[in-house]
C-alpha positions in Angstrom: 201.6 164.7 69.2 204.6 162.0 69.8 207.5 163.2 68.9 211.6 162.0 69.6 212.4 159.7 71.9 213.2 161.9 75.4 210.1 164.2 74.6 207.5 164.8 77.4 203.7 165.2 76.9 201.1 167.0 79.0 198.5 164.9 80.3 195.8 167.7 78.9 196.9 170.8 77.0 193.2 171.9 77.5 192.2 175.3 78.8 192.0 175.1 82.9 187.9 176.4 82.3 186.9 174.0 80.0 184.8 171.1 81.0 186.1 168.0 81.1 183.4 166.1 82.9 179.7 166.5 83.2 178.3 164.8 86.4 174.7 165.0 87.0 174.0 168.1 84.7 176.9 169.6 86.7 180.3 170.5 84.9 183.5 169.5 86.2 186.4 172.0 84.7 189.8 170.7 83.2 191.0 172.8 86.2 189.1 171.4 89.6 190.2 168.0 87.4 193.7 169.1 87.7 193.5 169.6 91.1 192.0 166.3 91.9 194.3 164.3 89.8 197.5 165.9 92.4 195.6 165.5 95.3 195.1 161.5 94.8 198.2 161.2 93.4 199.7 162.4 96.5 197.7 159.4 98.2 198.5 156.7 95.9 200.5 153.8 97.9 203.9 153.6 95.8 203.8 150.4 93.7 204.1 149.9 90.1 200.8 149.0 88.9 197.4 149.9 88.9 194.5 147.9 88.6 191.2 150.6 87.8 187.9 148.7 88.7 186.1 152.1 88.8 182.4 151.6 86.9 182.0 155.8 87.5 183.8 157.2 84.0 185.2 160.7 86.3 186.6 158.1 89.1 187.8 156.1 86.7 189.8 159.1 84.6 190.8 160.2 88.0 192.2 156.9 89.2 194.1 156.5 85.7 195.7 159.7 85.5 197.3 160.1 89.1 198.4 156.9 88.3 200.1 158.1 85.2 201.3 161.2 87.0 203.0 158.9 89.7 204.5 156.5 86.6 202.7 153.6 87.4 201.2 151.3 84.6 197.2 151.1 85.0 195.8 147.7 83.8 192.9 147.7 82.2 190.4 145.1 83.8 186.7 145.4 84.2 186.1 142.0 85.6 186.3 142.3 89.3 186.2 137.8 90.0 188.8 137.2 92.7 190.0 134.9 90.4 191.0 137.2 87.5 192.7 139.6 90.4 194.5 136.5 91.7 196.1 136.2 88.3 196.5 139.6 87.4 198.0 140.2 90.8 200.5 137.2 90.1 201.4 138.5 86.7 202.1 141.7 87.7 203.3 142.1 91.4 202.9 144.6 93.5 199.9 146.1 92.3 197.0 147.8 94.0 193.7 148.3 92.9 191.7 151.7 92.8 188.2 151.1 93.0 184.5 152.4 93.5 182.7 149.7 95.0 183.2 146.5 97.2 186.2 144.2 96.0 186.8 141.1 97.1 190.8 140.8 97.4 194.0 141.0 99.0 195.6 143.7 97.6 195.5 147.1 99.2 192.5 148.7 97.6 192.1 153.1 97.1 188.8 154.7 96.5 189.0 157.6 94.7 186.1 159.7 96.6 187.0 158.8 100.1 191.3 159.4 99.2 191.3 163.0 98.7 188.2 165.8 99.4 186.9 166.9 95.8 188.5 170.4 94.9 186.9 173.9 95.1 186.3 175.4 92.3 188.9 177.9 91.0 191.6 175.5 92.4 193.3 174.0 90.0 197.3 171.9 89.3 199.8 171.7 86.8 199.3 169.5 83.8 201.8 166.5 84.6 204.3 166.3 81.6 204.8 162.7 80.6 207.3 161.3 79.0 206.2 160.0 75.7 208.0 156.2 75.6 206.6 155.3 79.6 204.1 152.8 79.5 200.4 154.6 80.5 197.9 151.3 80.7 198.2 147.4 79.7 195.0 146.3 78.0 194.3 142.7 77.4 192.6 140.8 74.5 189.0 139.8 75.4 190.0 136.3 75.9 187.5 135.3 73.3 189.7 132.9 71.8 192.0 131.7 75.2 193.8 133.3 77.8 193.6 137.3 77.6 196.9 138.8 76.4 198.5 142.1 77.3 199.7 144.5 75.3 201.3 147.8 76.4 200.3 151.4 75.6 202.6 154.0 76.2 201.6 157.4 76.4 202.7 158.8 73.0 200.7 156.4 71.1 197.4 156.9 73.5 197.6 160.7 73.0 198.6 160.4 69.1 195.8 158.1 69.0 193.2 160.9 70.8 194.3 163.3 68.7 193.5 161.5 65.1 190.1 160.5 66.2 189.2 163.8 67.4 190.2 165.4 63.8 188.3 162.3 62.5 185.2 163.0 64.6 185.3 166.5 64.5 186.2 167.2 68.2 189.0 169.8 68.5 188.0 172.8 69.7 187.9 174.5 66.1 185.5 172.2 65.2 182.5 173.8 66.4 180.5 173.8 70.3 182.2 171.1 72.7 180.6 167.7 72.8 179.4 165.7 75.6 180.2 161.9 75.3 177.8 159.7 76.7 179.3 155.7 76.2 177.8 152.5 77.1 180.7 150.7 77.2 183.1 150.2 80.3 186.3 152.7 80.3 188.6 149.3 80.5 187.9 148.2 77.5 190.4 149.8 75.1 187.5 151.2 72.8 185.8 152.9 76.1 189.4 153.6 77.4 190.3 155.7 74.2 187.0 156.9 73.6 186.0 158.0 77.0 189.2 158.5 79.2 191.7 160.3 76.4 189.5 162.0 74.5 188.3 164.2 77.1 192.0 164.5 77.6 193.0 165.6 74.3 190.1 167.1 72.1 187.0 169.1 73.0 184.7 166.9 74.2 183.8 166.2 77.5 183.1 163.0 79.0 180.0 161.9 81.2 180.5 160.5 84.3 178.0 157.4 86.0 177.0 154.2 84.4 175.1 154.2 81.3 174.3 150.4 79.8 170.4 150.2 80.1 168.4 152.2 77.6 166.5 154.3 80.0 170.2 155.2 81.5 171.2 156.5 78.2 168.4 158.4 77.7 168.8 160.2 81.2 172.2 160.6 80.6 171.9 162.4 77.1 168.8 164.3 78.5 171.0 166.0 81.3 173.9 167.4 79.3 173.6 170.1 76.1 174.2 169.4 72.3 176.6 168.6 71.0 175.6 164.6 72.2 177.3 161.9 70.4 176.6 158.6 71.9 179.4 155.8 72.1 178.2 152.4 72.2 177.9 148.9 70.8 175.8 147.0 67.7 174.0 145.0 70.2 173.3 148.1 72.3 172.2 149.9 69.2 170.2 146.8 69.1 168.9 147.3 72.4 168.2 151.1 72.6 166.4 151.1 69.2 164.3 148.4 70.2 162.8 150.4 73.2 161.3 152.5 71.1 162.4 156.1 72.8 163.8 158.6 70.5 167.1 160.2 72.0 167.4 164.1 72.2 168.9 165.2 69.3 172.7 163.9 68.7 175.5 164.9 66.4 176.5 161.4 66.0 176.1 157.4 66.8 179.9 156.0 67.0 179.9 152.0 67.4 182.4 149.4 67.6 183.7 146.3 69.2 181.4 144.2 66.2 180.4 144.7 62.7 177.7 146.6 62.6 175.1 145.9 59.4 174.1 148.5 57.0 170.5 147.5 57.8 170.6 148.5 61.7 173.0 151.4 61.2 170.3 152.3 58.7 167.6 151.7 60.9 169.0 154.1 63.6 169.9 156.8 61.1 166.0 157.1 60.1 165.3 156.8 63.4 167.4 159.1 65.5 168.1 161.6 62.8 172.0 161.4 62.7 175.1 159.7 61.4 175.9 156.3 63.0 179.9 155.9 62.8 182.1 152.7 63.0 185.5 152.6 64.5 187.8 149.9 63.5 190.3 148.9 66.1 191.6 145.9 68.1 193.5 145.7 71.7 197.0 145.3 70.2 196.8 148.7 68.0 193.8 150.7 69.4 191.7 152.3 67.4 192.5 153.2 64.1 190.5 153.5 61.1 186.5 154.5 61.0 183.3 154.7 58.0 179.7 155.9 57.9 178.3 152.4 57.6 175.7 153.2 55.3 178.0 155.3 52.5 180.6 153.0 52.8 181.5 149.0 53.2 185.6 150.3 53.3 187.4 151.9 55.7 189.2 154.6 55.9 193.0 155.0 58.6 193.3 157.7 61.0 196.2 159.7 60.4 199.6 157.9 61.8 198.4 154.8 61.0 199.5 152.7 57.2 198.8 149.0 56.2 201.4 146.7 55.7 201.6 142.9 54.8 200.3 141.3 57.9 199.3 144.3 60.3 199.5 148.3 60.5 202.0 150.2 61.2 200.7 152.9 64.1 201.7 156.9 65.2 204.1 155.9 68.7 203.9 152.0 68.3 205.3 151.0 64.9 204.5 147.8 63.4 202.1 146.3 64.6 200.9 142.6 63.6 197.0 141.9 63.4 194.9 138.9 63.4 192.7 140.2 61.1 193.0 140.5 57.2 193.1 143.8 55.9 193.4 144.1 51.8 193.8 148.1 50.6 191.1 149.2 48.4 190.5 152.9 46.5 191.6 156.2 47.6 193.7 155.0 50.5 190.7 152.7 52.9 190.8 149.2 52.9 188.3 146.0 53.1 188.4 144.0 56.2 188.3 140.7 54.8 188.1 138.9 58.7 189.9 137.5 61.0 192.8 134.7 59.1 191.0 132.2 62.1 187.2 133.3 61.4 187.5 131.4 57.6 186.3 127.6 57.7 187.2 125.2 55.2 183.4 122.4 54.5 183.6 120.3 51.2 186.3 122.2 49.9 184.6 125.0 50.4 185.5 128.1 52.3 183.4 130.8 54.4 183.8 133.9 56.3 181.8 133.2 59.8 181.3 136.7 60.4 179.8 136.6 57.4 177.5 133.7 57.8 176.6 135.6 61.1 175.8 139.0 59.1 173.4 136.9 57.0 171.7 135.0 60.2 171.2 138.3 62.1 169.5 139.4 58.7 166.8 137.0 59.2 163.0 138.3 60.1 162.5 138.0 63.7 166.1 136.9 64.7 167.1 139.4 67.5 170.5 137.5 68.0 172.7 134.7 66.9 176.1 133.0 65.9 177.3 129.9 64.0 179.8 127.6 65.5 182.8 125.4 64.2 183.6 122.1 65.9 187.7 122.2 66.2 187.5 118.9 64.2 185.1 121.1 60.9 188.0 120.3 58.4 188.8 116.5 59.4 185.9 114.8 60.1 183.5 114.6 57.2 180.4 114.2 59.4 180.9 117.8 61.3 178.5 120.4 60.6 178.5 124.2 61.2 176.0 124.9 64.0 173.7 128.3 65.1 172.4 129.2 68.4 169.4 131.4 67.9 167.5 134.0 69.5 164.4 134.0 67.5 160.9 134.5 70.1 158.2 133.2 67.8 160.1 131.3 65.1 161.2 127.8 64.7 164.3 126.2 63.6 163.2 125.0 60.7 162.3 128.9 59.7 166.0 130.1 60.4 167.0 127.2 57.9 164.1 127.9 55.2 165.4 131.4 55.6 169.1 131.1 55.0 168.6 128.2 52.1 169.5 130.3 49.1 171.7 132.5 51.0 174.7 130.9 51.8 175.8 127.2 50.1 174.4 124.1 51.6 176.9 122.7 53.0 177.0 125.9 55.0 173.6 125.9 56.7 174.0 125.2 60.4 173.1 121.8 61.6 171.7 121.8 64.1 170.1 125.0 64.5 169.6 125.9 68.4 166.8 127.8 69.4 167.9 129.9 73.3 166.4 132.8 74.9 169.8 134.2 75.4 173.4 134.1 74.1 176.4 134.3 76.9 177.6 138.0 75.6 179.8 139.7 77.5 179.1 143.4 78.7 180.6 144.5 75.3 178.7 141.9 73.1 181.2 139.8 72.7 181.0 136.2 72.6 183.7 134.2 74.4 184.3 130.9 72.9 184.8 129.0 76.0 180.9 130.1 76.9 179.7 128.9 73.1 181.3 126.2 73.9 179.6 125.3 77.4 176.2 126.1 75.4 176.8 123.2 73.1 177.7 121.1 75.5 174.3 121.8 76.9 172.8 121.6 74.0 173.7 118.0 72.9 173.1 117.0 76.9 169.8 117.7 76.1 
């Protein structure tokens, strides 16, 4: 737990036999992790920041914590464009990157496997204290909206953070048999950073190592470790893997985030799969912190450490914290999220939510995906319209439109509506604004 300012944290309390990893049905122990974790610290080249490419979960918990152990600051960057290292490296000088695969740049570049010879078993390190104010990672916004922005994490907060969802998600070691996290989501991304990188850290569970975004990867993945299996992934993922048709081996829970997720699919899964899908609510400048069972409850309910106040949370080793989105407290301590402040659009004198205009689209029969779009000139020209792009295989536009007349107010169905085999989402399902935006333009070009 955080504590006074001065006070130093380990960077895993966990026993040295536990497993921290599983790598091809094969168990790595907190201890050989330990061991690791010194030896390519040793090799690190002494700058102040980071920059963890690794795709492999193991390399990429390796390359993060030796980075912590040396005090540098990892940023948090899957996107590996020479473009986005150009800035990143101009933002934050004298970085290096530690990597797993080719990268095309300048800066010195570490691989973890060929740095230092994996340990022997038995051989193990001291848990690194660290103090609890230094800075452990920088994670950026997804740019969805405009340039990413970055937002620093220090250690206290990450491990105070780890600790609430593993008492939310029942993963301390007093909660039963350890569980092995399989996660479709990149460890950069703050929810695959908190849920993939510290949690094996500090709770019970263990992550799994490799890439896992395809279905049949996920099913290989959860195949080769035991129960417990709780899978970490995404609502179009969900959307994906249920879709394939292949019934997982039997897990102890479904955790999304990163989007709403609709009662109907979380739903869906549960029948299918035999276990409780879980939502975590979180964004980059607080991490995670509040979760539900989608299909008991619409509200959500804050880990502990974390209280709402007008405007934003107030968070266990950050303090207040301002948020983009609106939050209004409801019964027995949860509260409703009402949307992002910028997601409402004013039409007629009208107002909707576009995350809700995109819960009742995605609700149509045979829509697989889709999203509406606001021109930036919706609430001064009277001739703008709300437009969807739609992927609907089989239907026409004018069926998307039949469909949502009588759901939402006229002057809110989407004209025009824009049938496309694909929408530009990212590798987390997000939508960046600057791509919508491209796929109007070729739209009207048309």
């Amino acid at each position: 737990m955080t504590g006074p300012e001065g006070c130093r944290l380990p960077l895993t309390a966990r026993p040295a036999s536990d497993v921290l990893c599983w790598r091809g049905g094969r168990a790595i122990t907190v201890g050989r992790f330990l061991a690791e974790v010194a030896a390519l610290a040793a090799r690190l080249p002494d700058r102040p920041y980071a920059i963890n490419l690794c795709t492999d979960r193991y390399r990429a918990l390796l390359g993060f914590t030796a980075a912590l152990s040396r005090g540098q600051v990892t940023l948090l960057c899957a996107d590996r464009a020479p473009q986005r290292l150009r800035a990143l490296a101009a933002r934050f000088p004298h970085a290096h990157v530690v990597a797993d695969g080719p990268v095309d740049t300048a800066l010195p570049v570490l691989r973890p496997d060929s740095a230092s010879p994996p340990a022997a078993e038995g051989e193990t390190a001291p848990a690194p204290l660290i103090p609890a104010e230094q800075v452990a990672a920088i994670a950026f916004t997804s740019g969805s909206t405009g340039e990413p922005a970055a937002h620093a994490k220090p250690w206290g907060a990450l491990v105070s953070g780890a600790e609430a969802a593993a008492e939310r998600f029942a993963l301390r070691a007093s909660d039963g048999p350890p569980a092995a996290v399989v996660a479709t989501v990149p460890p950069q991304h703050m929810y695959g950073f908190e849920t993939t990188l510290m949690l094996p850290l500090h709770s019970a569970a263990a992550q799994v190592a490799g890439e896992t975004f395809y279905p049949s990867d996920v099913a290989e993945a959860l195949a080769a470790v035991p129960a417990r299996r709780v899978l970490v992934t995404t609502p179009l993922q969900l959307r994906a893997l249920l879709a394939a048709g292949t019934a997982p081996p039997p897990l102890a829970a479904i955790i999304s985030a990163t989007a709403p997720l609709s009662p109907a699919l979380a739903e869906a899964v549960e029948r299918a799969w035999d276990a409780p899908v879980l939502e975590i609510y979180g964004a980059t400048e607080a991490g995670s912190m509040a979760s539900r069972r989608t299909v008991d409850d619409p509200d959500w309910l804050p880990y502990r450490g974390v209280s709402l106040h007008p405007g934003g949370v107030t968070v266990a080793g950050l303090g207040p914290v301002p948020l983009a989105d609106a939050l209004e407290p409801t019964a027995a301590g949860r509260f409703r999220l009402l949307g992002r402040e910028s997601d409402v659009v004013k039409l007629g004198g009208r107002r909707a939510s576009l995350a809700e205009l995109n819960r009742l689209l995605l609700a149509v029969d045979g829509v697989e995906d889709g999203v509406f779009l606001a021109p930036d000139d919706l609430e001064s020209n009277p001739a703008a319209r709300l437009s969807a792009f739609v992927v609907a295989p089989g239907r026409t536009a004018e069926d998307i439109l039949s469909a949502l007349r009588g759901r939402t107010e006229a002057i809110f169905l989407p004209r025009p509506v824009v049938l496309v085999p694909a929408l530009p989402r990212d590798g987390l399902g997000k939508l960046p604004r600057r791509a919508l935006l491209e796929l109007r333009r070729a739209a009207v070009a048309r």
